[in-house]
KEBA-269241 format. One record per atom (N, C-alpha, C): residue in one letter; atom name; chain; residue number from 1; x, z, y negated. Coordinates in steps of 0.2 Angstrom, whole numbers. Example, Ala and Ser with C-alpha at 12.3 -4.5 7.8 and 13.67 -1.06 7.14 Angstrom:
<pts>
{pt a, N, A, 1, {66, 39, 28}}
{pt a, CA, A, 1, {62, 39, 22}}
{pt a, C, A, 1, {66, 39, 16}}
{pt s, N, A, 2, {64, 35, 11}}
{pt s, CA, A, 2, {68, 36, 5}}
{pt s, C, A, 2, {64, 39, 0}}
</pts>
This chain:
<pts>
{pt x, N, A, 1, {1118, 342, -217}}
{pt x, CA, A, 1, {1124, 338, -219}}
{pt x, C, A, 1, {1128, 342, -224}}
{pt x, N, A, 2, {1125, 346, -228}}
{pt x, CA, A, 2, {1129, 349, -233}}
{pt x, C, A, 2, {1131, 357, -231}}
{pt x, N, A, 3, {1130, 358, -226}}
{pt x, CA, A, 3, {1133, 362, -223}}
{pt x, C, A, 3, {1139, 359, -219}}
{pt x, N, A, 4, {1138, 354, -215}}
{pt x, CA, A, 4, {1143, 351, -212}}
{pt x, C, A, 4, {1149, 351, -216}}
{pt x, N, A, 5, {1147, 347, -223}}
{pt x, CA, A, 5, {1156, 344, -226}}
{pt x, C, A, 5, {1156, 352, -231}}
{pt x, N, A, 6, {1151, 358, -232}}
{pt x, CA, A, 6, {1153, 361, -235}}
{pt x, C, A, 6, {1150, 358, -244}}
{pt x, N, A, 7, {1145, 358, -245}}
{pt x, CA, A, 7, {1145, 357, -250}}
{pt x, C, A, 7, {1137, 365, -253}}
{pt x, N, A, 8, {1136, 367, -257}}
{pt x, CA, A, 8, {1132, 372, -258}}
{pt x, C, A, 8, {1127, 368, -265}}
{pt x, N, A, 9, {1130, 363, -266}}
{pt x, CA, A, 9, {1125, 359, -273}}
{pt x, C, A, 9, {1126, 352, -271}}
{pt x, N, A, 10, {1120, 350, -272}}
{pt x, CA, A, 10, {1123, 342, -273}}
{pt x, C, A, 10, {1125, 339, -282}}
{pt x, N, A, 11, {1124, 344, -285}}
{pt x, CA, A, 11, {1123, 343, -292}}
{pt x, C, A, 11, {1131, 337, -297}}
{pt x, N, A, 12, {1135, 338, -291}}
{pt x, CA, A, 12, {1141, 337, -293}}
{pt x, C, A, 12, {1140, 328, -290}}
{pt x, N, A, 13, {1137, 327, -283}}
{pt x, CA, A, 13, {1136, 320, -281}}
{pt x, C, A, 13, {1132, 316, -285}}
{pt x, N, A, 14, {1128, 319, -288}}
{pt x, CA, A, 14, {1121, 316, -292}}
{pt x, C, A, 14, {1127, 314, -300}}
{pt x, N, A, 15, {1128, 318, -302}}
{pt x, CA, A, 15, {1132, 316, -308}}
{pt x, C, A, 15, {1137, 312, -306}}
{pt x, N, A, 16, {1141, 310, -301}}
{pt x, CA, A, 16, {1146, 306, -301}}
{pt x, C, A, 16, {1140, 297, -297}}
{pt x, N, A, 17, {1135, 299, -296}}
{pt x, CA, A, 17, {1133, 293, -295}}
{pt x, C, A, 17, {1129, 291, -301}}
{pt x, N, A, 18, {1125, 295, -304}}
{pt x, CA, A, 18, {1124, 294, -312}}
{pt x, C, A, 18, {1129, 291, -314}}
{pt x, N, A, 19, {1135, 293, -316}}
{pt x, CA, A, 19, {1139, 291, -321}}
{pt x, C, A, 19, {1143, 285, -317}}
{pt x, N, A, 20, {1144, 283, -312}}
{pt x, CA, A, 20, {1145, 275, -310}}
{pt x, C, A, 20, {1141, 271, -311}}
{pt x, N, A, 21, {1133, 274, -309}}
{pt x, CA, A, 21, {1128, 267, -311}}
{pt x, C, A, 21, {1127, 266, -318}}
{pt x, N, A, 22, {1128, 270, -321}}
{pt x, CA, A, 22, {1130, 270, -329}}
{pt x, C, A, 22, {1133, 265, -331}}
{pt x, N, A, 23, {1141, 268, -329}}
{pt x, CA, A, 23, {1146, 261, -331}}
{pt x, C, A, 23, {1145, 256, -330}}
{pt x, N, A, 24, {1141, 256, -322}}
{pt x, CA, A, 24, {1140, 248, -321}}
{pt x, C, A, 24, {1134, 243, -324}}
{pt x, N, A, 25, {1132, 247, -324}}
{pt x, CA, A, 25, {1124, 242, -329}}
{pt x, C, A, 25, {1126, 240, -335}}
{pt x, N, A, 26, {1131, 246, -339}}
{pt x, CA, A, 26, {1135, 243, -347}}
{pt x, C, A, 26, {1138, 240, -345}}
{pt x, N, A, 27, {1141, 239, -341}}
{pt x, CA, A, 27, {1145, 233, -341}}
{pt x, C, A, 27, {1143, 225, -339}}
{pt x, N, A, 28, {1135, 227, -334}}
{pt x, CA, A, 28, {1133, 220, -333}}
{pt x, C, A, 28, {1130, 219, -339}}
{pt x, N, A, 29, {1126, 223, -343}}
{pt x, CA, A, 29, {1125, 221, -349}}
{pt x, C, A, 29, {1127, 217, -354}}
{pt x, N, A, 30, {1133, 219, -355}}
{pt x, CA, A, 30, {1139, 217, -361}}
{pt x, C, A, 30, {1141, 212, -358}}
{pt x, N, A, 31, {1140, 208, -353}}
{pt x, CA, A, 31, {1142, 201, -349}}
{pt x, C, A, 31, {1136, 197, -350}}
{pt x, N, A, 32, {1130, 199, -354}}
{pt x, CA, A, 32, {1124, 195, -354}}
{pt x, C, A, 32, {1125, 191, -363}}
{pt x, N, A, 33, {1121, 186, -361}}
{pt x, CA, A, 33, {1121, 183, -367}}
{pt x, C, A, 33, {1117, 184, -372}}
{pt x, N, A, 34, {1119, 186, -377}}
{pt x, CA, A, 34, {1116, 190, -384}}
{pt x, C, A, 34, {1109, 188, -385}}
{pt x, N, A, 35, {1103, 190, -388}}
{pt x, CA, A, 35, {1100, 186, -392}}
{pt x, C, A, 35, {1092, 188, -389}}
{pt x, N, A, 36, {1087, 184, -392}}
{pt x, CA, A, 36, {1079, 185, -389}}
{pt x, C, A, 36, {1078, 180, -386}}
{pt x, N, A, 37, {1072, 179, -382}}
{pt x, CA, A, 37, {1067, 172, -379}}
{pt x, C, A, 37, {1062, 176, -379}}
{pt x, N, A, 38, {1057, 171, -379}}
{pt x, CA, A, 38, {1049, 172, -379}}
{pt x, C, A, 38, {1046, 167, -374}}
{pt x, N, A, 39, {1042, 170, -370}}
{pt x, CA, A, 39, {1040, 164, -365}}
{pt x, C, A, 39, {1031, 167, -365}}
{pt x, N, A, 40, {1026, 163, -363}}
{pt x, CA, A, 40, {1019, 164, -362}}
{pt x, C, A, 40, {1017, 162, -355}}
{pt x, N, A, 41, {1010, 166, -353}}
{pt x, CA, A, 41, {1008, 163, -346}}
{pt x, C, A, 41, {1001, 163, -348}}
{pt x, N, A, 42, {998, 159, -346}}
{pt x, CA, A, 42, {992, 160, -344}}
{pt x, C, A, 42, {988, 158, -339}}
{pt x, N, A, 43, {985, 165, -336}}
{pt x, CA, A, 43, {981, 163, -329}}
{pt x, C, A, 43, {973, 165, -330}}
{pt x, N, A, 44, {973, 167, -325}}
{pt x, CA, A, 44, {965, 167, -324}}
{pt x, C, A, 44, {962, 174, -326}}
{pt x, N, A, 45, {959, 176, -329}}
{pt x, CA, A, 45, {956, 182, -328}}
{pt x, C, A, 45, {948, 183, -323}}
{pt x, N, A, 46, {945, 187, -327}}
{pt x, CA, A, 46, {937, 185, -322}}
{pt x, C, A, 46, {933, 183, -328}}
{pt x, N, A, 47, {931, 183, -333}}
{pt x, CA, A, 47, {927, 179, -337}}
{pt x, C, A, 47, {933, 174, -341}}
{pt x, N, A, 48, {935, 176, -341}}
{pt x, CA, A, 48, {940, 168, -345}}
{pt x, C, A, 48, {946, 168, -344}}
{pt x, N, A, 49, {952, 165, -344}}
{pt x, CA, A, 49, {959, 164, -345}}
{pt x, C, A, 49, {960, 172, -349}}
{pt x, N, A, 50, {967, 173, -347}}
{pt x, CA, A, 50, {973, 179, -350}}
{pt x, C, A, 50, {978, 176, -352}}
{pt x, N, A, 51, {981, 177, -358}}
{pt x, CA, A, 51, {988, 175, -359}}
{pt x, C, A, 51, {992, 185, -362}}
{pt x, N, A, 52, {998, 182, -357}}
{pt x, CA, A, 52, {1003, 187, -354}}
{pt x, C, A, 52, {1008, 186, -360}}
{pt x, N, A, 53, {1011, 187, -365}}
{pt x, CA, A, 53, {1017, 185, -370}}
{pt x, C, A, 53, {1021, 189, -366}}
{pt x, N, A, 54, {1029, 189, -367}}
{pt x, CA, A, 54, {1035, 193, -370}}
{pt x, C, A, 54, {1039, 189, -373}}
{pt x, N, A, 55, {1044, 194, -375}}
{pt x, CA, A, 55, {1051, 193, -379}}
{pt x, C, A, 55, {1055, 199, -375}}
{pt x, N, A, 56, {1060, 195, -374}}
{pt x, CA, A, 56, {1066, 198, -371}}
{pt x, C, A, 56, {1071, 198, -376}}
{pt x, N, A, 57, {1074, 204, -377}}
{pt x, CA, A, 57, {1079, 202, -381}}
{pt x, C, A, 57, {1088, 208, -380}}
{pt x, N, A, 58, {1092, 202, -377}}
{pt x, CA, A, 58, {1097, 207, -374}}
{pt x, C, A, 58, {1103, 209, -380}}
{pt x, N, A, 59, {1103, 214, -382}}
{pt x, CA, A, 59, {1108, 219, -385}}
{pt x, C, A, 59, {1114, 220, -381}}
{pt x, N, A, 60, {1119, 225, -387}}
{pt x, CA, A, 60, {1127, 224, -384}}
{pt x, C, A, 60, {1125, 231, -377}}
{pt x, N, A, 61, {1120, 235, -378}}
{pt x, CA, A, 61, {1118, 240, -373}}
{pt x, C, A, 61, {1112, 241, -371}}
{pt x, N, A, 62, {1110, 238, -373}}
{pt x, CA, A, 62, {1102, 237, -370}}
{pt x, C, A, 62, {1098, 230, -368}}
{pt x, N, A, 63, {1093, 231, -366}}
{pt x, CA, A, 63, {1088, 225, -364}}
{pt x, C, A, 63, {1081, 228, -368}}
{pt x, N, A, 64, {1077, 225, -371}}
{pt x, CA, A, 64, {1072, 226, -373}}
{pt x, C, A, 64, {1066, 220, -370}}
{pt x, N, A, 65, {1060, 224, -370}}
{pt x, CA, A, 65, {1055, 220, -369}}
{pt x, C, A, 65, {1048, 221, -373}}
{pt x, N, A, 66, {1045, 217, -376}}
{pt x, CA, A, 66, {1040, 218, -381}}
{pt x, C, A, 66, {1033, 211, -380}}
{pt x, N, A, 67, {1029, 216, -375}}
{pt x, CA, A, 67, {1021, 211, -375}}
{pt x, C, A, 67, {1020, 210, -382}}
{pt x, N, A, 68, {1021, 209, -387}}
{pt x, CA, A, 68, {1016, 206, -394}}
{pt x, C, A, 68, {1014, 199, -390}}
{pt x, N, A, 69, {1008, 200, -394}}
{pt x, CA, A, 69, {1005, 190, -393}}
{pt x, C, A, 69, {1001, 193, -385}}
{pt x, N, A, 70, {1002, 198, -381}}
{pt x, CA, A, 70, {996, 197, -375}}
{pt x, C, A, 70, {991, 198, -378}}
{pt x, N, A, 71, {987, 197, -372}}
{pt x, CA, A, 71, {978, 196, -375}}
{pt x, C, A, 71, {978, 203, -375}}
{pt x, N, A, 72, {971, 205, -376}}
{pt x, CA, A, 72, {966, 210, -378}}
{pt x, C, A, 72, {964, 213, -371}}
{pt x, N, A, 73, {964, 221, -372}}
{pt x, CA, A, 73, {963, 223, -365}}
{pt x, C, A, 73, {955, 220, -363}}
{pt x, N, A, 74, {954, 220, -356}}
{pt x, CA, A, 74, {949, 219, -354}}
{pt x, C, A, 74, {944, 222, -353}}
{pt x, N, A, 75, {936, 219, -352}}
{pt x, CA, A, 75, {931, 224, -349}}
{pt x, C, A, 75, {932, 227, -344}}
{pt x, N, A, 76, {934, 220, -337}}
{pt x, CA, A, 76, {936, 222, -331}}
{pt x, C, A, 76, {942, 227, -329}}
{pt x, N, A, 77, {943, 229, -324}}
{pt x, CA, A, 77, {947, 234, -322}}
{pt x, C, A, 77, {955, 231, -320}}
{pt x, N, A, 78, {957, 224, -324}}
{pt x, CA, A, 78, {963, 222, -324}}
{pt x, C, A, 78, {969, 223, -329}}
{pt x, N, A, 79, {968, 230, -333}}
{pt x, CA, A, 79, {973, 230, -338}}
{pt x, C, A, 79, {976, 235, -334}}
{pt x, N, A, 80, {982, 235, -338}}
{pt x, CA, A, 80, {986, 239, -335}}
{pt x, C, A, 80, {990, 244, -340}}
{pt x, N, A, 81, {989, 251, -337}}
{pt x, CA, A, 81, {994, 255, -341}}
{pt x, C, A, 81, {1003, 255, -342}}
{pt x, N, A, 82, {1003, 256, -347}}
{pt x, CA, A, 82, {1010, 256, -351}}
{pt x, C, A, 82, {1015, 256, -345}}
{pt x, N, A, 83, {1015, 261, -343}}
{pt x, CA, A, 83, {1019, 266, -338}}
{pt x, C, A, 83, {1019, 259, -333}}
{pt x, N, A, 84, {1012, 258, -331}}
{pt x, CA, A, 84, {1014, 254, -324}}
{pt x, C, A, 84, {1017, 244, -328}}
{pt x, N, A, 85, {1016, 243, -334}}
{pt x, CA, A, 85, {1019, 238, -337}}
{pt x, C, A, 85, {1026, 238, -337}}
{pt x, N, A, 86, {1028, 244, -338}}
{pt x, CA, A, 86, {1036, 245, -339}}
{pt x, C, A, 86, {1039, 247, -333}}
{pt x, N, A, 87, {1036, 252, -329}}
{pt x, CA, A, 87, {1039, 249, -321}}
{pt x, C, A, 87, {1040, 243, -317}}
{pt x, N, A, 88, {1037, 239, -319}}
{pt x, CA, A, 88, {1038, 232, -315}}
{pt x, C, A, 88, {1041, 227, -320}}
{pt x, N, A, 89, {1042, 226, -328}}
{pt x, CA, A, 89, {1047, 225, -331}}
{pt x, C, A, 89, {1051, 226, -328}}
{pt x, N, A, 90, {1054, 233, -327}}
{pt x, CA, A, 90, {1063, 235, -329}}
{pt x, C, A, 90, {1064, 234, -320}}
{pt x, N, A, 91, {1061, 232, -315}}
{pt x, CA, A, 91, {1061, 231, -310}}
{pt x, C, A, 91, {1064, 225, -310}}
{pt x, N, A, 92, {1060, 220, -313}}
{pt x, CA, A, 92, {1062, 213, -313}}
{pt x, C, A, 92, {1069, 212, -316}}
{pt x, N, A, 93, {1069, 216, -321}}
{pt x, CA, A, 93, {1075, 216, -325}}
{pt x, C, A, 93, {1081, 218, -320}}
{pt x, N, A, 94, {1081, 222, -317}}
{pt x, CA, A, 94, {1084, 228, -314}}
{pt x, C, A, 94, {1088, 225, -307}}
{pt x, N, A, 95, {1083, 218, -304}}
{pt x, CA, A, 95, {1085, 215, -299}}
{pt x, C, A, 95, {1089, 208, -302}}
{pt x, N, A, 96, {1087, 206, -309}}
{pt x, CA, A, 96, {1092, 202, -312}}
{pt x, C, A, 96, {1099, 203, -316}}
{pt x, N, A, 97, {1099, 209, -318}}
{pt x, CA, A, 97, {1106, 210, -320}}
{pt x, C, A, 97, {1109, 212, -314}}
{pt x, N, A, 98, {1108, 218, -311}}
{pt x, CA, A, 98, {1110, 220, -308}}
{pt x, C, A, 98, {1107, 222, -300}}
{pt x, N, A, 99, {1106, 218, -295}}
{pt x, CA, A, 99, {1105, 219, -288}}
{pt x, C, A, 99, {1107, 224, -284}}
{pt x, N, A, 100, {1115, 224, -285}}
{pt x, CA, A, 100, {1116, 227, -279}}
{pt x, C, A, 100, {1120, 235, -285}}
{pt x, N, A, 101, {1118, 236, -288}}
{pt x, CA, A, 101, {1118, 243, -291}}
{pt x, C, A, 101, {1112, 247, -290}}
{pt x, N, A, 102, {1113, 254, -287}}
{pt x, CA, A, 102, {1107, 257, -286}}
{pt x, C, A, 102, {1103, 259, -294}}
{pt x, N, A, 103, {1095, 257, -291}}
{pt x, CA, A, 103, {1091, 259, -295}}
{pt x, C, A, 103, {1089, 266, -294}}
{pt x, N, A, 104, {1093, 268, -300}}
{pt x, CA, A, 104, {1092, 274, -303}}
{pt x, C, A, 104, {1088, 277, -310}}
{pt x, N, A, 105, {1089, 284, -313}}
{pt x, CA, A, 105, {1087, 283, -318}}
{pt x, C, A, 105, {1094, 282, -323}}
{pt x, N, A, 106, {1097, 281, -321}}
{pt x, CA, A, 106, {1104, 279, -326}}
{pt x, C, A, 106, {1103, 271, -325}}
{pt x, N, A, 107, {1102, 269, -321}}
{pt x, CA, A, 107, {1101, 260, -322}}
{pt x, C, A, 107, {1095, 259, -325}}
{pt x, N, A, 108, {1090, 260, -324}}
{pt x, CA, A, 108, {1086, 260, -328}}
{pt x, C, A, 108, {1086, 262, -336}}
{pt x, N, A, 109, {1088, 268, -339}}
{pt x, CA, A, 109, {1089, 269, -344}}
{pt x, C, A, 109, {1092, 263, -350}}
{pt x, N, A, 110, {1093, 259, -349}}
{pt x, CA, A, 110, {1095, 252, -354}}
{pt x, C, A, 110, {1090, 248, -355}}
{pt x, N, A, 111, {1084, 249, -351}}
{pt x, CA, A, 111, {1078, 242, -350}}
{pt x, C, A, 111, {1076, 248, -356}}
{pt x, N, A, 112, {1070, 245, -362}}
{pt x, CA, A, 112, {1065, 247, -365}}
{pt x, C, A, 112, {1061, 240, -366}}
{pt x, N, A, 113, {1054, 244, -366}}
{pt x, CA, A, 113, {1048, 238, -364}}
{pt x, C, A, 113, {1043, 243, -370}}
{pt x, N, A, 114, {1041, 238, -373}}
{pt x, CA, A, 114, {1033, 241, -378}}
{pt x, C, A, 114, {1030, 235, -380}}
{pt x, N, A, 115, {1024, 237, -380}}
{pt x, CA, A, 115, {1017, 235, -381}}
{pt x, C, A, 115, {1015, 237, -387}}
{pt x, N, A, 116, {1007, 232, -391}}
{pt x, CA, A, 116, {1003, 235, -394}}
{pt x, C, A, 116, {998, 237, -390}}
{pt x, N, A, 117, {993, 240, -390}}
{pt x, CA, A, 117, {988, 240, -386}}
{pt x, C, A, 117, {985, 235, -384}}
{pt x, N, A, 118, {985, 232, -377}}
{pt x, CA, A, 118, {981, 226, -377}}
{pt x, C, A, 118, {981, 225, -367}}
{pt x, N, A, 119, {981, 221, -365}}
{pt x, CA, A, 119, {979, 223, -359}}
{pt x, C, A, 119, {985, 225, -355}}
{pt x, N, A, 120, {991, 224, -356}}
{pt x, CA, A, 120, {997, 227, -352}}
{pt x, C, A, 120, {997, 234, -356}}
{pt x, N, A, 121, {994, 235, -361}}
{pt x, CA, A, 121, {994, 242, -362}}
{pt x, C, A, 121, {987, 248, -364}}
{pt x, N, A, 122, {984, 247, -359}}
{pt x, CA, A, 122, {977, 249, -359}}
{pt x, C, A, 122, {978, 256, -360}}
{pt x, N, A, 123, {971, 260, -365}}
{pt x, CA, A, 123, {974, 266, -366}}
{pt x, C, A, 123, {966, 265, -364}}
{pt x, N, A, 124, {963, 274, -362}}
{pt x, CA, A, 124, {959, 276, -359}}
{pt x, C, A, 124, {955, 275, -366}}
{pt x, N, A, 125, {947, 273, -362}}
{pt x, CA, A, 125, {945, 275, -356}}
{pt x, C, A, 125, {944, 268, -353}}
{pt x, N, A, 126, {948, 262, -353}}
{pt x, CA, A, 126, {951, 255, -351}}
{pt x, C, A, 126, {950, 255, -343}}
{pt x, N, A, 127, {946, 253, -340}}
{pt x, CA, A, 127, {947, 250, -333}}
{pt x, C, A, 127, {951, 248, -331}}
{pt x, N, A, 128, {959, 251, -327}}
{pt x, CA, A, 128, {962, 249, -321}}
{pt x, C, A, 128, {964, 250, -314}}
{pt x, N, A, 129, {958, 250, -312}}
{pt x, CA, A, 129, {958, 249, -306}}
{pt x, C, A, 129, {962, 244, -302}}
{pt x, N, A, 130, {963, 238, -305}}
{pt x, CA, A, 130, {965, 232, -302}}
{pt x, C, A, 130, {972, 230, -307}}
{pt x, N, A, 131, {974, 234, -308}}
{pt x, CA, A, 131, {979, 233, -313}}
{pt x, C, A, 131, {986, 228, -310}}
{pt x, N, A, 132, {985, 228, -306}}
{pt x, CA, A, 132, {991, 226, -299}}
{pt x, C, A, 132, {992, 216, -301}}
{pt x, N, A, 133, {985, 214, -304}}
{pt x, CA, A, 133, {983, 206, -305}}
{pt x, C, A, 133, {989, 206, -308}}
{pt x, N, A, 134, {989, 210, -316}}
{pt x, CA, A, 134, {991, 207, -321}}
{pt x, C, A, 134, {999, 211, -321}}
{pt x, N, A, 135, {1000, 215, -317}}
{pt x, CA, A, 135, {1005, 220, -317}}
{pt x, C, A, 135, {1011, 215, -313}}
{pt x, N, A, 136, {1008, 214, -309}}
{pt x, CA, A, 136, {1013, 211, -307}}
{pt x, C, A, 136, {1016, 202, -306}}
{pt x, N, A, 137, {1013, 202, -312}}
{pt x, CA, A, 137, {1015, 196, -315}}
{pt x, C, A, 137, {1019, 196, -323}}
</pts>
């Protein structure tokens, strides 16, 4: 194909799709209504109930998201690492602000997500094998 129209780099396509999805995401952002919420869940675990906390809180350029208040990682292989928590955050987020914007790392780049340690943020040597329960809720 890039022989076809002639091109020897894609590097110049790449940055003009960055720098669109860019403007577009600050711009759905700044169309959002300011402020934080906190919502709780609690489901099942294997020996007893998990409660899942967040706090969303939208800025004039960003999205922020903050597990305080979730439970404590588990024995079981249900926690979940950081990385796979804030992949299916900024997901969620990603198909709310903006749907028909490509997910990229310039769309992305506006969502921040953090954790204390606790089961959406398992640090090693934490069992998650099954991390998919809690991750994707």
């Amino acid at each position: 194909m890039m022989k076809e129209i002639g091109l020897t780099s894609l590097d110049g396509l790449g940055d003009f799709i960055f720098s669109r999805t860019r403007d577009a995401m600050l711009e759905r952002i700044k169309a959002l209504p300011k402020g934080s919420w906190s919502n709780e869940l609690v489901t099942d675990g294997y020996d007893e109930p998990v409660k899942l906390a967040a706090t969303v809180s939208v800025r004039d350029d960003h999205v922020e998201v903050d597990f305080t208040g979730t439970d404590p990682m588990s024995r079981w292989g249900i926690n979940c690492p950081i990385i796979y928590s804030k992949a299916y955050a900024c997901y969620a987020l990603k198909c709310m602000v903006a749907p028909d914007i490509p997910n990229n790392a310039a769309s992305l780049a506006f969502f921040t997500v953090s954790s204390p340690v606790n089961i959406l943020n398992a640090v090693r040597p934490a069992p998650v094998a099954l991390r998919h329960i809690f991750g994707h809720m």
